[in-house]
N, C-alpha and C positions, 0 to 999 in steps of 0.2 A: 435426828434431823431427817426429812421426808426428804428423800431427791426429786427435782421437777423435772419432766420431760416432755417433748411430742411427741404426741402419736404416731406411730408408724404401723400402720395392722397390717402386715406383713405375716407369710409364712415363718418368717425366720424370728423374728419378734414374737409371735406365738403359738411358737409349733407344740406348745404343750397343748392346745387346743385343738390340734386335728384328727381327733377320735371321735367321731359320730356313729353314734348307732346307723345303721342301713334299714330302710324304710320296709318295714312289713309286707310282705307279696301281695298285692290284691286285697285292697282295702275297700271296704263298701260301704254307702249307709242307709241302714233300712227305715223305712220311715211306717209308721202306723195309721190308722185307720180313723181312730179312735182312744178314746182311754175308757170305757166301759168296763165293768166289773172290776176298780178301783179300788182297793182297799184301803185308798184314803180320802178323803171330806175337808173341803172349805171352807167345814163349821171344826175342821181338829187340826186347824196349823204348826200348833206345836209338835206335830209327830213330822211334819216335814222339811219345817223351818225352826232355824236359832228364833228364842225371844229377842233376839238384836234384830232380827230381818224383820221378824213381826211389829216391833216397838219401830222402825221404818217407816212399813207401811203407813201404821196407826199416826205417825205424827204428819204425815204428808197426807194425809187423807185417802192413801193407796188401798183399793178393794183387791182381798185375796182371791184368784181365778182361775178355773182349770188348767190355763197354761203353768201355774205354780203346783200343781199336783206331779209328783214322779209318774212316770211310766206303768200302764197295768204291769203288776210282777207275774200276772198268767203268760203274756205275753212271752218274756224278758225269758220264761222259765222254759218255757215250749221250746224255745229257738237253743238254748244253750245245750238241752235233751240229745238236741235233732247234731249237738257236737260243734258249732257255732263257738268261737274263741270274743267275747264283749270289750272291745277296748273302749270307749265311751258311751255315755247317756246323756240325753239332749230333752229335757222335759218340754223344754220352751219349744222345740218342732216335732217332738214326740217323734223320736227319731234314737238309733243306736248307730254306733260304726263296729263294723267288725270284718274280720277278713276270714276269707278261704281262697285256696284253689279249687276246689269241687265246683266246677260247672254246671254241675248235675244236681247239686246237693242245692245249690243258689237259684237253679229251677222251678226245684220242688217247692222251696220257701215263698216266691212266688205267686204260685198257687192259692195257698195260704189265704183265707178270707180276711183276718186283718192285718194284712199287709197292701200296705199302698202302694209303694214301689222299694224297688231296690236299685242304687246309682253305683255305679264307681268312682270311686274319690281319690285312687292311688295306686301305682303300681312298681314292680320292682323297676329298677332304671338306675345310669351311673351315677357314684356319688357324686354331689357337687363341690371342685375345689374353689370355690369365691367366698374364701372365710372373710372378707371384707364386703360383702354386704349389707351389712348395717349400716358401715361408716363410711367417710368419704375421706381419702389419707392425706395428707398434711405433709411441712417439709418442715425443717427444725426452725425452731423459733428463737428470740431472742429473750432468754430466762432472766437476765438482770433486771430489762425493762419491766418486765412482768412484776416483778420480786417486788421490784419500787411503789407499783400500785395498791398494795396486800399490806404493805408493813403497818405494824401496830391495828391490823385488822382481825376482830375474832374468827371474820369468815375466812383466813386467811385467801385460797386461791382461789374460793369461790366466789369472792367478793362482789364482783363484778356482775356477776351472771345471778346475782341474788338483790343489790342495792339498785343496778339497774332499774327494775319494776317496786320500786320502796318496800319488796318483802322484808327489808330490817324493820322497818315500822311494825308490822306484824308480832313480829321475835321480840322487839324490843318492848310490845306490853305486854307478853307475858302469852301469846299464840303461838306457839311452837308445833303445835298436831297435837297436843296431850288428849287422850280421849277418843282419837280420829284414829280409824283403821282404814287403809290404802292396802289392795290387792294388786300387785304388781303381775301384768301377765306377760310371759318370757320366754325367749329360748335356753335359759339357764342361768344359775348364782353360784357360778364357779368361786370357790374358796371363798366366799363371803360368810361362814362360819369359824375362817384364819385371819382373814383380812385386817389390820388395826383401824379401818375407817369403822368399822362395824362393829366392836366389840361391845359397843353400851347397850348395842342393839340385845346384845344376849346377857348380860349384866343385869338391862333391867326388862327384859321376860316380853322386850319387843316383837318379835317373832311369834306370831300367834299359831303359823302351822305353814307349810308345804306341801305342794301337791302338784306330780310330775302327771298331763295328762300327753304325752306322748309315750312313754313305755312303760307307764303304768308304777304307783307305789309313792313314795314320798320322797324319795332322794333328786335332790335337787341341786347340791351344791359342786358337784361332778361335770357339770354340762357347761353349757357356752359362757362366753366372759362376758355376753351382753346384758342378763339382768345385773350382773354384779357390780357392771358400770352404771347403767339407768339406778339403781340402788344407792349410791354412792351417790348421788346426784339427790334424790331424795334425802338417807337419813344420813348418809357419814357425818361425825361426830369426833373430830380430831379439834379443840380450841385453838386458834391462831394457826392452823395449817390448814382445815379443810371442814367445812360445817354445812350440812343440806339446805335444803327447803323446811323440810320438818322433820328436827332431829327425835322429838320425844313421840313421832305417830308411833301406831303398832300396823304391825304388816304383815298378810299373806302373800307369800312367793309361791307361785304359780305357775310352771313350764310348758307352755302348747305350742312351742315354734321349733320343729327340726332344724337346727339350723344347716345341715345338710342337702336340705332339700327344699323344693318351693311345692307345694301341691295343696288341690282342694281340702286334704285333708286335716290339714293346719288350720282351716277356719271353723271344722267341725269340731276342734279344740279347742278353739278359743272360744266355742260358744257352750262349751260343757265346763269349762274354767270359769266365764264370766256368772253362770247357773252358780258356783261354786260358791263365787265372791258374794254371789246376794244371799246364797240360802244361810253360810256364817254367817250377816249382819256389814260386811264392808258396806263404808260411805264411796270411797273414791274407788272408781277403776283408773289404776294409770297403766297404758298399752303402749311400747315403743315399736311396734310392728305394723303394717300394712300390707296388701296385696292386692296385686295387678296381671302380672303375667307370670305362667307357671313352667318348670322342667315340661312337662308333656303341654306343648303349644295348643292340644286339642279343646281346654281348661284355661285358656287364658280368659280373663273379663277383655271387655273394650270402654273407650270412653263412654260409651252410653250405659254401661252399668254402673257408673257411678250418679245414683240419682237417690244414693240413701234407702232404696226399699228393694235391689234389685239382688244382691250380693248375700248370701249367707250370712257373712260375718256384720255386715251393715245394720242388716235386720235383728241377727241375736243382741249388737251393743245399743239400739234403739229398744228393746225390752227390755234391759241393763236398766236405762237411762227411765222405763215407765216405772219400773220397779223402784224408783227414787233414788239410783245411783247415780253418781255425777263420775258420767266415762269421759276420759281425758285422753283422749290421744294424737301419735305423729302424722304432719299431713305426709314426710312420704320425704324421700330424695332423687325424686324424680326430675325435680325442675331443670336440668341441661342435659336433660339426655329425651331422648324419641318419646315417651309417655309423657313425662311432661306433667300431668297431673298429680293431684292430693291421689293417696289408693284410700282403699275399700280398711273399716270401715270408719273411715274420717267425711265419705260423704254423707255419713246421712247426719238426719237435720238435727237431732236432741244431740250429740256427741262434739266435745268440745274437741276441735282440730287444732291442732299446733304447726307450725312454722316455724323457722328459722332468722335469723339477724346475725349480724354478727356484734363483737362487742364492744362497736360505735355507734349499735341501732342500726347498721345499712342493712338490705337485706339479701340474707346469701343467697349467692347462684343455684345451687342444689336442691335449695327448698322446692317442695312442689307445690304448683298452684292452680288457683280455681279458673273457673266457677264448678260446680258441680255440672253437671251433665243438662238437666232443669233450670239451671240459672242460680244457681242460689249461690253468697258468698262464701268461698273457702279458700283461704286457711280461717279460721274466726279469728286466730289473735296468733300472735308470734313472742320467741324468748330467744336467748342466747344459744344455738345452735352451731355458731362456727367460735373454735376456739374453745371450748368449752371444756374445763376440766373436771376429771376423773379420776376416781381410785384404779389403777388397775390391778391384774392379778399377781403381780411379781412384787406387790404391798409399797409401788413409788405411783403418783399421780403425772397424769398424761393428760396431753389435749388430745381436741377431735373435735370432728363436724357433725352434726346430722341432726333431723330434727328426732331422732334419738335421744339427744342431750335436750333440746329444748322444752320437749313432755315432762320432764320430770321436775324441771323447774317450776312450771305452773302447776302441776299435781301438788306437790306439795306447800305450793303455798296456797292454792285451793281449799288443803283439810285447814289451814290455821284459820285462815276467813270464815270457813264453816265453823273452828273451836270457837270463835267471836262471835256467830249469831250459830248458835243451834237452833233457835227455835222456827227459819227458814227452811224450804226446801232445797233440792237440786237444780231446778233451772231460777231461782233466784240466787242462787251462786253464780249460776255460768252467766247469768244475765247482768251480773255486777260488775263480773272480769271484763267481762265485754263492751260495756257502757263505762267503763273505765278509761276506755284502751283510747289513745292517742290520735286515731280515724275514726273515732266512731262515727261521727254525722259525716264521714266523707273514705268511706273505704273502696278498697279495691280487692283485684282477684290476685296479689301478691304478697303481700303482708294482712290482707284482710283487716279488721278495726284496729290494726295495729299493736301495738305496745300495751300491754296493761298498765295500769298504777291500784297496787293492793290498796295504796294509803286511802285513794280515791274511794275506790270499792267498798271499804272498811266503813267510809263516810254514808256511800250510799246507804247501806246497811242499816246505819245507825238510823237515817232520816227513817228507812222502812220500817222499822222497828217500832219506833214511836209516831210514825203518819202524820210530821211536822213537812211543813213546805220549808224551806230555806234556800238561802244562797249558800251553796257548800263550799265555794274555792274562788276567788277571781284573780287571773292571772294573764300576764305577767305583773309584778303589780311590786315599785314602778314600773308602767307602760312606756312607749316610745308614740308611736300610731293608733294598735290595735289593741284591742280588750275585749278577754274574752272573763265571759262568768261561767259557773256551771248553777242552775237553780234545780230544786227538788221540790216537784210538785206531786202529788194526790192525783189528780186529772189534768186532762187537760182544757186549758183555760186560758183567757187572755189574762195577758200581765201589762201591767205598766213602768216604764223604765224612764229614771228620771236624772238627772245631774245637776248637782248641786254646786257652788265654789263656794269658798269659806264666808262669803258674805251672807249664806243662806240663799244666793239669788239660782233660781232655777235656770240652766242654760243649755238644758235640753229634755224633750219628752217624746218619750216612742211607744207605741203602741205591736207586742209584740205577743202573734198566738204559739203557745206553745205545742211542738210537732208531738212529746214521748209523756206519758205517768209516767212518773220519777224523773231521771236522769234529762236535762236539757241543756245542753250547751248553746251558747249565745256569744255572739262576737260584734262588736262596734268598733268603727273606724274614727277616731278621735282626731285625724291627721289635721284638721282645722285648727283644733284646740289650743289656745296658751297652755305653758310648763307652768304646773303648779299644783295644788292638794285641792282633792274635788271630793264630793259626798257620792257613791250611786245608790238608788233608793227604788227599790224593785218593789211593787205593791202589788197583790193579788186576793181579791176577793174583801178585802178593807181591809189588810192586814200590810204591815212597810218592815222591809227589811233591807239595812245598810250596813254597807261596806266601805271606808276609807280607801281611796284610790291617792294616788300621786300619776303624774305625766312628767317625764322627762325630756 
């Protein structure tokens, strides 16, 4: 029997956790000129990329491009000569980090004909004690009520935060993630190689690899308790106590967040991690991290760098996202506190943003929200964020807030959409979630198009697939007033809308242009109407397609 809890992330709660590495002296990153005299070619990809990242490209029609080539190694070899310590590579800005103290020696390098510049990204400084930044802490709750909603459910206690957006639909034909690899990128997966939510994960050869780019090496399961929560949320695997988004994907765990510290250097991480996840073949980045302001205030972004092409990390997950990955990440727990905004790299525009709700649908206080800096809307879609349960590391499940938890919800059920239509890209994923979502003809800068519905998306899909127009759903249906349909059009095109009652007699006709290709939602106000069983009959281009309505 699992014990249920709240969260408390507290010192005392997880004081097994306050051992951080302390942040390398004078960290820098050098950026290059050029990649000339390259020992590797555009026409020889397999020497630098998995056949999964090239089988990618190839299906999404992605052309392989210098920024996919590694680093010159004349380069790379010169500077490590010269006694330069390499802790990352960065192909996509052709770019290294590395640290000295030598003044003199960082000089010299300078100098140097292909070097373009060198920056500092870090410096010694005190540890940070706010192991609760991830999250946002909670006071106890009441486990019976809880317990009540779960029973005889296989999701057991993630029930909620899974049927919510109909990802059982997904599960229940038989889209679980089989086939889908998800690169988790983190400050750590503490004990999630003991943990009982994870053990299928290693049972059945889920775990395709790790790789810590903050201190370098593969050990990962040592570090902070936040990927192993975000993880849990994804793939745990307990029946009738605790069941992910997608139990059967495979995953790369991934570590580029100190979680000691906040500094520029963390996003030069995460952009030698996300290189990571494309050049193995991953489909999904799911990133529960963000950044705004740093320990050294001199590093801090402002609102205006959120405009999606301003921010390091913004710009590496928007070449994530050209590369055919569909990046998934949190907008941020900013929303009641002085920033206030989604962070970095949730604004920029290919990168799907997450938000928060809680688990009535309302939308939590914490969330951070838009618009981007530019205008653009952000969060794009929202999931269960507050309340949200997790494995933690003491092997009992807890709640918790943050759109921490609500990334991983839609990550994983992103790849089962994707196991459904593979033969789709990336942003006709994100663009299904999103044309799904509950706001979509009418969002704002707080929950953004709202809510998904996988079921929806699913349907989208299908209509994509075969380039059929239909009516995909009309709802509520019995109606009261208002009726709404969703049709699925090719172009766009005037339609004709028509009402029928059971005598065949027409008793109303509209003439309506359609705003989106594909996805259209449509709403009439029937409030005139007699109760009774009516025909609607949406015709486009000579073709009629009905639906049986009732009014109540």
């Amino acid at each position: 029997m699992h014990k249920f809890h709240k969260v408390i992330l507290s010192f005392l709660i997880f004081s097994s956790f306050n051992s951080f590495a302390q942040v390398s002296p004078d960290k820098y990153v050098i950026s290059f000129t050029d990649k000339n005299n390259n020992q590797y070619s555009v026409n020889r990809p397999n020497e630098f990329l998995s056949q999964r990242a090239i089988d990618r490209r190839i299906k999404q029609g992605i052309n392989i491009v210098e920024n996919d080539l590694p680093i010159t190694s004349l380069y790379v070899d010169s500077l490590q000569k010269l006694g330069l310590t390499i802790l990352n590579k960065s192909k996509w800005f052709n770019s290294l980090t590395i640290f000295s103290t030598d003044s003199l020696l960082l000089d010299t390098i300078e100098n140097i004909s292909f070097i373009k510049s060198i920056a500092k990204s870090s410096s010694i400084h005190k540890k940070n004690t706010n192991y609760n930044k991830f999250f946002k802490q909670k006071s106890k709750v009441d486990n019976n009520s809880l317990n009540t909603r779960v029973v005889n459910s296989k999701y057991g206690y993630a029930t909620n935060q899974i049927t919510m957006l109909n990802g059982h639909v997904l599960h229940n034909n038989g889209n679980q993630g089989q086939g889908m690899q998800i690169a988790v990128i983190d400050a750590g997966f503490f004990h999630v190689n003991s943990l009982p939510a994870f053990e299928s994960l290693f049972i059945n050869n889920q775990i395709l690899g790790t790789k810590d780019f903050v201190d370098g090496g593969n050990s990962v399961y040592e570090d902070h308790y936040h990927g192993m929560a975000v993880l849990s949320i994804l793939a745990g695997n307990i029946p009738y106590t605790y069941i992910g988004t997608a139990p059967s994907a495979q995953y790369w765990l991934l570590r580029s967040e100190d979680a000691s510290s906040e500094s520029l250097i963390e996003e030069e991480n995460w952009a030698s991690a996300a290189e990571f996840a494309d050049s193995v073949g991953a489909d999904i980045i799911s990133c529960s991290l963000g950044y705004s302001v740093f320990d050294d205030v001199s590093q801090n972004h402002t609102y205006a760098d959120m405009d999606g092409k301003t921010t390091r990390i913004s710009r590496a997950a928007s070449i994530a996202a050209s590369k055919g990955i569909l990046v998934v990440n949190s907008a941020g727990n900013e929303g009641n506190k002085s920033w206030k905004y989604i962070t970095a790299p949730s604004d920029a525009d290919s990168i799907l943003c997450i938000g928060a709700v809680n688990e009535d649908s309302v939308y939590a206080s914490f969330s951070s929200v838009g618009p981007t800096y530019d205008g653009r809307i952000k969060p794009n879609i929202v999931a269960q964020g507050e309340n949200t349960v997790f494995q933690a590391g003491d092997g009992n499940f807890y709640q918790g807030n943050g759109t921490s938890f609500s990334t991983p919800i839609i990550a994983g059920l992103a790849a089962c959409l994707w196991q459904a239509h593979p033969t789709v890209n990336n942003m006709q994923i994100f663009n299904a979630i999103v044309q799904s979502s509950n706001q979509y003809h009418n969002p704002d800068n707080i929950t953004g198009f709202g809510i998904p519905d996988f079921e929806k998306a699913n349907l989208f899909l299908d209509y994509t697939d075969s380039k059929k127009e239909n009516i995909i759903s009309v709802y509520p249906n019995p109606f009261i007033d208002v009726l709404n349909f969703d049709f699925y059009s090719v172009d766009n095109n005037n339609i004709e809308i028509e009402l029928y009652n059971i005598l065949g007699q027409k008793i109303l006709f509209n003439k309506h242009n359609l705003t989106f290709t594909s996805y259209n939602k449509i709403q009439i106000n029937f409030s005139e109407l007699d109760n009774g069983i009516y025909f609607l009959r949406v015709s486009s281009k000579g073709k009629f397609y009905t639906k049986k309505v009732i009014k109540q």
